[in-house]
C-alpha positions as CSV (number, residue, x, y, z in Angstrom):
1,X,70.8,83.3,80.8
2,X,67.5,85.1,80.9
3,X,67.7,88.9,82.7
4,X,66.0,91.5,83.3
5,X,68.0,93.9,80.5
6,X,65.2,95.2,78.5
7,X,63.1,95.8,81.5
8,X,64.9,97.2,83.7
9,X,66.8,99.6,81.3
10,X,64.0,101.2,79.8
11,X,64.1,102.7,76.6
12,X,64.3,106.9,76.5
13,X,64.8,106.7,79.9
14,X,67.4,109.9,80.9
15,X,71.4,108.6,81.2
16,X,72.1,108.6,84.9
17,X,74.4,110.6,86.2
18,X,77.7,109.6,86.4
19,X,80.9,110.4,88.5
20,X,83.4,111.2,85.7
21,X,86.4,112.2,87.5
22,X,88.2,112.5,90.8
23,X,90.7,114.8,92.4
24,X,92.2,114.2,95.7
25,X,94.6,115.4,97.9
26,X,95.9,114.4,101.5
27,X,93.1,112.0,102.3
28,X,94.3,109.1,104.4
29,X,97.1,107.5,101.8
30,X,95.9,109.4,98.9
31,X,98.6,112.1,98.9
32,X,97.7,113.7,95.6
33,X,95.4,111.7,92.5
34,X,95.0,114.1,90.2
35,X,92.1,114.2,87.9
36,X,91.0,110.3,87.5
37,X,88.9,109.3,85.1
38,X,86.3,107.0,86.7
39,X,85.1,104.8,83.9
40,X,81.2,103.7,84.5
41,X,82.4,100.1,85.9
42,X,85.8,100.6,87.4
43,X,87.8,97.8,89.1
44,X,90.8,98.7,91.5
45,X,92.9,95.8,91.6
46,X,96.0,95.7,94.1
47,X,97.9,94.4,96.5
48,X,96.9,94.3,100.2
49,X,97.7,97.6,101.9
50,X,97.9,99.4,98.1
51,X,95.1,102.0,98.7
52,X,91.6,100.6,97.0
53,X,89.8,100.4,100.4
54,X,91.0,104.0,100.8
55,X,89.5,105.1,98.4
56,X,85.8,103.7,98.9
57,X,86.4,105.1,102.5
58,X,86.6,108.7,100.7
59,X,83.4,107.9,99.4
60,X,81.5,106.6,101.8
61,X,83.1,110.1,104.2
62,X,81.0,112.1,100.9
63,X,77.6,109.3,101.7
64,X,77.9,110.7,105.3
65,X,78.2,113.8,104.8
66,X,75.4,114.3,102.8
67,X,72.9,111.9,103.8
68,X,72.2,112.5,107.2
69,X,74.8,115.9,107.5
70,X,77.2,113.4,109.6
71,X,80.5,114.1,108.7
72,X,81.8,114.2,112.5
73,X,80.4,110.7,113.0
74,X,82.5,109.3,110.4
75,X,85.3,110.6,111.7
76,X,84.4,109.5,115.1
77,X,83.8,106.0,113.8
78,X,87.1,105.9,111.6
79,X,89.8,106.9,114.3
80,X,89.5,111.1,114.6
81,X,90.7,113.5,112.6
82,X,94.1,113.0,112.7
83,X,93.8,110.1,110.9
84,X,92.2,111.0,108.0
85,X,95.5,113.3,107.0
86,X,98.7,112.1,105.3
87,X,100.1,110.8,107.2
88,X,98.4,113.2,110.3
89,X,97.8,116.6,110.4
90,X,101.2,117.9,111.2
91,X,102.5,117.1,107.8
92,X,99.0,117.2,105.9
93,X,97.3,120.0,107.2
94,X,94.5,120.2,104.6
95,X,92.3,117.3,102.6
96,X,91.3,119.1,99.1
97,X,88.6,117.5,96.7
98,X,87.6,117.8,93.4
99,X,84.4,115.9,91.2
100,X,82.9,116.2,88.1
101,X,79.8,114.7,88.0
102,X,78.4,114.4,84.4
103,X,75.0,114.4,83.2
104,X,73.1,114.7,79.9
105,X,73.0,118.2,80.2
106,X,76.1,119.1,81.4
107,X,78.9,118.7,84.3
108,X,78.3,119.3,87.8
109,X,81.5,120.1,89.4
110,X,82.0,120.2,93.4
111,X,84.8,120.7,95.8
112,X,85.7,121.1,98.9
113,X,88.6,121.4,101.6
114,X,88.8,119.6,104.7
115,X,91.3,121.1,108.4
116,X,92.0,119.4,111.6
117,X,90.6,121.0,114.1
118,X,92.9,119.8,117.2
119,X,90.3,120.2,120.1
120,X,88.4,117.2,119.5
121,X,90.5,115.2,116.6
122,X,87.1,116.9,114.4
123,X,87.5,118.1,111.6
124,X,85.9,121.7,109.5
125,X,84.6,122.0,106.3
126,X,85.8,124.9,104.3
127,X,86.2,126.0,100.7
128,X,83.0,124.3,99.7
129,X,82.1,125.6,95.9
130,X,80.5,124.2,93.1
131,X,79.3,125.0,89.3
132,X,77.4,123.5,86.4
133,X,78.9,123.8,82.8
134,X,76.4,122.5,80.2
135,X,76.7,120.8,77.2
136,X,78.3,122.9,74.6
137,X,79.5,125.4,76.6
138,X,82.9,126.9,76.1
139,X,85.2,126.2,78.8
140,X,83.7,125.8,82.8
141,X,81.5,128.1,84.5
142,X,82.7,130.5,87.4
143,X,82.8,128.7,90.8
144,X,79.8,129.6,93.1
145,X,81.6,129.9,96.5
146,X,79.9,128.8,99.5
147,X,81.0,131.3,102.6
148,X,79.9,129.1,105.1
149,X,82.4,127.3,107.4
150,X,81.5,124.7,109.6
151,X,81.6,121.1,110.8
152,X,79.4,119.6,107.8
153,X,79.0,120.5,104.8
154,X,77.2,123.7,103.6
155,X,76.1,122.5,100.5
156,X,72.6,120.8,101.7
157,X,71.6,124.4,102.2
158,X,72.1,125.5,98.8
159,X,68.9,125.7,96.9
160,X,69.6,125.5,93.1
161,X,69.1,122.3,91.2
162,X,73.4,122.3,90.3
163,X,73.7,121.5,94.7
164,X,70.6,119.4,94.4
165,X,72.0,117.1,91.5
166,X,75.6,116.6,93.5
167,X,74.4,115.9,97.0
168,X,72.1,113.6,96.0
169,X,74.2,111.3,94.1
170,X,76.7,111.6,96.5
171,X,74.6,110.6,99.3
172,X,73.7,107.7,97.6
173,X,77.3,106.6,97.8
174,X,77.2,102.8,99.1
175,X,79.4,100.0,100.1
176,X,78.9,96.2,100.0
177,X,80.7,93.8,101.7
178,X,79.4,90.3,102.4
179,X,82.4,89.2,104.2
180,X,81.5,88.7,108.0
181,X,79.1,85.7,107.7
182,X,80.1,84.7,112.0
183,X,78.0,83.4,114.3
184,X,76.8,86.7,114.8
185,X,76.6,87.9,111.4
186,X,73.3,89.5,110.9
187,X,72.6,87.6,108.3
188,X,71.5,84.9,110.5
189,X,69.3,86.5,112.7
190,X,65.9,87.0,111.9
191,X,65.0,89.9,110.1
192,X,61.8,92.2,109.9
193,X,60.0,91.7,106.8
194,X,59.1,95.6,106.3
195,X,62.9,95.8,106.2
196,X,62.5,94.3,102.2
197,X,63.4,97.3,99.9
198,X,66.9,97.6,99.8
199,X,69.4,95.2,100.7
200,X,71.7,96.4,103.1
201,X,75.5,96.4,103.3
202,X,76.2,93.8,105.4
203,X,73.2,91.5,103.7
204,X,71.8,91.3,106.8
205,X,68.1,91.8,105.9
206,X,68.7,89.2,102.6
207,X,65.4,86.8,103.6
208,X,63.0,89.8,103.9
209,X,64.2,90.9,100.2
210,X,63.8,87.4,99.1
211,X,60.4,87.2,100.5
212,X,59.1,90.4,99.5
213,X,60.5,89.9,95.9
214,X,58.5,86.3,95.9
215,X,55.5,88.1,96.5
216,X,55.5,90.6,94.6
217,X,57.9,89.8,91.6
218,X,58.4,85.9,91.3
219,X,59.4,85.8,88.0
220,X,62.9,88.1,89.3
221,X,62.7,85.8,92.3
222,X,62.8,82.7,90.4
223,X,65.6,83.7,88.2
224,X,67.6,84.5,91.2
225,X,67.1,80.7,92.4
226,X,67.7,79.5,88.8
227,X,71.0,81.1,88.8
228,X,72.1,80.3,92.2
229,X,71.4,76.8,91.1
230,X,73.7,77.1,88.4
231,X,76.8,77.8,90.8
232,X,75.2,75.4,93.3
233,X,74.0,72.1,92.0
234,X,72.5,70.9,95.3
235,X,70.7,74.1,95.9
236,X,66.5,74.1,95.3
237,X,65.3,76.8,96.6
238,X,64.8,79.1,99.6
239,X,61.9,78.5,102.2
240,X,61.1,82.0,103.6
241,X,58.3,81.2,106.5
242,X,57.0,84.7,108.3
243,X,56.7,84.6,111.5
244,X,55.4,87.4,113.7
245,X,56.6,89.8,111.4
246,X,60.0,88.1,110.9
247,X,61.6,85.7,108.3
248,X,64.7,83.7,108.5
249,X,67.4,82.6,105.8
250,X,66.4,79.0,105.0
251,X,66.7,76.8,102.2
252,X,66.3,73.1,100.9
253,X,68.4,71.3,98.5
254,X,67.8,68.6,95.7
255,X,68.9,65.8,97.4
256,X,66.3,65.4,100.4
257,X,64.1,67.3,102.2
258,X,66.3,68.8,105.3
259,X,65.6,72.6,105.4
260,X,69.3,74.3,106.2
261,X,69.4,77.4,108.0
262,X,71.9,80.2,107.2
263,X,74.4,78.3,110.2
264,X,74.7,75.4,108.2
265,X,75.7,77.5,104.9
266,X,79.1,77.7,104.1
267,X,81.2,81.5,103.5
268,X,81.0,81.3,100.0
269,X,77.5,80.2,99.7
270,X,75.7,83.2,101.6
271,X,77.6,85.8,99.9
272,X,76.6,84.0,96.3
273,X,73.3,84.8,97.9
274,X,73.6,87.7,98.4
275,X,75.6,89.2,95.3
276,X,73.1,87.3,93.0
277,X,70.0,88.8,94.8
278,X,71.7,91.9,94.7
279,X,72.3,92.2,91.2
280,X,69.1,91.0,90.2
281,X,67.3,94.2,91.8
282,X,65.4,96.6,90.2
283,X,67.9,99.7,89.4
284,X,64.5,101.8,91.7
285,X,65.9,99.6,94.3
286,X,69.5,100.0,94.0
287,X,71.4,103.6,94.9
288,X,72.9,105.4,92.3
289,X,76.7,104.5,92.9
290,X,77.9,101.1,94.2
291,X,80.9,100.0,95.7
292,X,81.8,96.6,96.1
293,X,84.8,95.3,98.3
294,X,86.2,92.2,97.5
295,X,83.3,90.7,95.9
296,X,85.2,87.5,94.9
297,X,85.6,86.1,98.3
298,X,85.0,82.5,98.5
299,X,83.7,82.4,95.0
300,X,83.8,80.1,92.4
301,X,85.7,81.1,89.3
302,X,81.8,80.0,87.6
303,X,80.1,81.8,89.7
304,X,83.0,85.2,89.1
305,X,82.2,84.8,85.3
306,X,78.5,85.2,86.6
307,X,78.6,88.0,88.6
308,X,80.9,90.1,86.6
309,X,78.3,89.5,83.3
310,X,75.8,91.2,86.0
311,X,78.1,93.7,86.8
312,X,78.4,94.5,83.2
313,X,74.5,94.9,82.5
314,X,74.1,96.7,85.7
315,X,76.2,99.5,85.0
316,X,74.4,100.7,82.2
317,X,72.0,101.8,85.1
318,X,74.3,102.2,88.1
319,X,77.7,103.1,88.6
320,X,79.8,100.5,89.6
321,X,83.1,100.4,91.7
322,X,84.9,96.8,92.3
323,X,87.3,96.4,94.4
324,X,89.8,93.1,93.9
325,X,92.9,91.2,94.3
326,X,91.5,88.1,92.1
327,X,93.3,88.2,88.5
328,X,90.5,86.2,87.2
329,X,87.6,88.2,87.9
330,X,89.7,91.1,86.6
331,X,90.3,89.1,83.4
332,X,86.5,88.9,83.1
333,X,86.8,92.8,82.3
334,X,88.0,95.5,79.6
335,X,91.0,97.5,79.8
336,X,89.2,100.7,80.3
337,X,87.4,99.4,83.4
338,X,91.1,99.0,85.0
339,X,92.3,101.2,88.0
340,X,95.5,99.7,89.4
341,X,96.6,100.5,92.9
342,X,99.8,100.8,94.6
343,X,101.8,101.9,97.3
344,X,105.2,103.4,97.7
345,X,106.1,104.5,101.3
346,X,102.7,104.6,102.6
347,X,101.5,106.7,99.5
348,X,98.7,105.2,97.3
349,X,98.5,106.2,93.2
350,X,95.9,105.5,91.2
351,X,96.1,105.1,87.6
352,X,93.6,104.1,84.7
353,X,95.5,101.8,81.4
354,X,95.4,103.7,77.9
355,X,94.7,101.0,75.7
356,X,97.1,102.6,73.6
357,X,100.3,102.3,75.8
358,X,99.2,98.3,76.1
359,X,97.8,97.6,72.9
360,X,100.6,95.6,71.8
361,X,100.3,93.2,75.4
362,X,97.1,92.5,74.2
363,X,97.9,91.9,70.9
364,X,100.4,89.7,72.2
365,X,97.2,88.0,73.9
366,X,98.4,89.2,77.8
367,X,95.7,88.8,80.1
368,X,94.8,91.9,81.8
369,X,96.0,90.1,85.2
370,X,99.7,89.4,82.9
371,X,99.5,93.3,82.6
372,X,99.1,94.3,86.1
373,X,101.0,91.1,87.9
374,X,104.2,91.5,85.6
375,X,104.1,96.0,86.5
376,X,103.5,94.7,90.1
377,X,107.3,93.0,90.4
378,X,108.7,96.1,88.1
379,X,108.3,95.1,84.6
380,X,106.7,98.1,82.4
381,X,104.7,97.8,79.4
């Protein structure tokens, strides 16, 4: 399969940084994850209602907060205050956060506290500090407090390069989902074509990246039909018309001329579109951490082995985050890219798989899906 590799990972370019490990407490059904390591592709299989959406909802709360200083409108959006609390503020009365956030010269640690503030359902920042330990150093830093206490975070206002390095990876924090492909889906509407750099969550502006990247980079373009092709036999390519500024998902197949329109595309075939185009980006054109919920949805288990090859390659540039239920794309994975979820009494934990507590299942030649599907009806390794 011809890629992009050798381009788009330049040599002596500087290691992106990375999110190395995670400390929650009281957020939504997190009660208390302590210290987990976050591997540079991690994949959080579950069951449904374990916790793995809740935690890409913590994330994209950090996006908000420090891309546009909008903490209160995620709340707003996500139900008020109260319910970002274990269960509500009455018996959680305080979210606490913890991240180290590695680079090549050191870690950039950040953390924060979150309160309910009852008039309103808002919620206040407080508690906000951060360091930077560098390479070699023995033990952390000292904490630099932040004194401010407010409704968004104080740490935009903090001038140093340490503040600098860990707001803008967070803000850069950003979910994909290709599930609603309704009649109303944006994806079918059409799209602006100065609206081509990066493809949004929803996919919606996926013919205006298509087009620009046939302008401007048809060799990408046309691997991204090639592959597509792969999965889909009938499929020939896309026809990407402008029209007064706009473009519209189209495409023709092999078998006659009749020019399909994004209506007459089935669920599965759109978001193969769209993970395929997404994948093949440009890391310039991609944000730093990427979450992706539920990516196997109406997938082929071909076109799973596909994507999770890209998935592979691309997190050598970007860090990655799947979210899953599907045992086979998790068996298209390593053991230290596992994060299994589950619930107990409306608590989620989180937990990574030492290979060596599970070398002998794989020795035994267990899947990783055997490992996780035999723990989830209460066998132990």
């Amino acid at each position: 399969m011809a890629n992009f590799g050798n381009a788009d990972l330049a040599q002596g370019a500087p290691e992106p940084a990375r999110i190395h490990s995670l400390t929650i407490e009281g957020f939504r059904s997190l009660r208390s994850i302590q210290n987990l390591n976050l591997p540079d592709l991690a994949v959080l299989i579950g069951a449904n209602g374990a916790g793995k959406s809740t935690l890409i909802r913590f994330f994209e709360m950090l996006s908000w907060m420090f891309k546009s200083k909008s903490l209160q409108e995620f709340v707003l959006r996500h139900g008020g205050g109260d319910d970002q609390f274990f269960m509500g503020a009455r018996k959680t009365p305080r979210i606490h956060a913890e991240l180290c956030i590695k680079t090549e010269k050191g870690e950039n640690d950040y953390r924060f506290d979150l309160a309910h503030i009852s008039a309103g359902d808002t919620v206040m920042v407080m508690n906000e500090a951060y360091r930077f330990s560098p390479v070699g150093h023995s033990g952390k830093a000292k904490w630099q407090e932040i004194g401010a206490v407010g409704k968004e975070s104080s740490l935009l206002e903090q001038k140093d390069k340490t503040a600098r390095t860990i707001a803008n990876l967070l803000r850069q924090c950003s979910t994909y989902q290709f599930h609603d492909t309704s009649i109303n889906a944006a994806i079918h509407h059409r799209w602006d074509i100065a609206d081509s750099f990066r493809l949004r969550s929803d996919g919606g502006n996926l013919a205006a990246i298509l087009l620009n990247l046939r302008q401007t980079d048809r060799q990408r373009y046309e691997l991204i039909v090639r592959q597509i092709a792969r999965v889909l036999p009938a499929f020939k390519d896309f026809v990407l018309e402008e029209e007064a500024g706009k473009v519209l998902l189209r495409w023709v197949g092999r078998q006659s001329d009749k020019v399909f329109g994004s209506h007459l595309t089935s669920d599965g075939s759109l978001r193969l579109f769209c993970l395929l185009t997404l994948l093949n980006l440009p890391p310039d054109r991609l944000p730093d951490v990427m979450f992706f919920d539920e990516p196997e949805l109406g997938l082929h288990p071909h076109a799973m082995t596909l994507v999770a090859e890209m998935f592979k390659r691309l997190s050598k540039k970007r860090q990655i985050f799947i979210a899953t239920q599907s045992p086979y794309l998790v068996d298209c994975f390593e053991l230290e890219n596992i994060i299994i979820a589950s619930a107990d009494h409306g608590e989620t934990t989180l937990r990574n798989l030492p290979r060596e507590q599970y070398q002998e299942w794989l020795a035994d030649e267990y899947q990783l899906s055997d490992i996780w599907l035999k723990q989830a009806v209460g066998e132990t390794g």
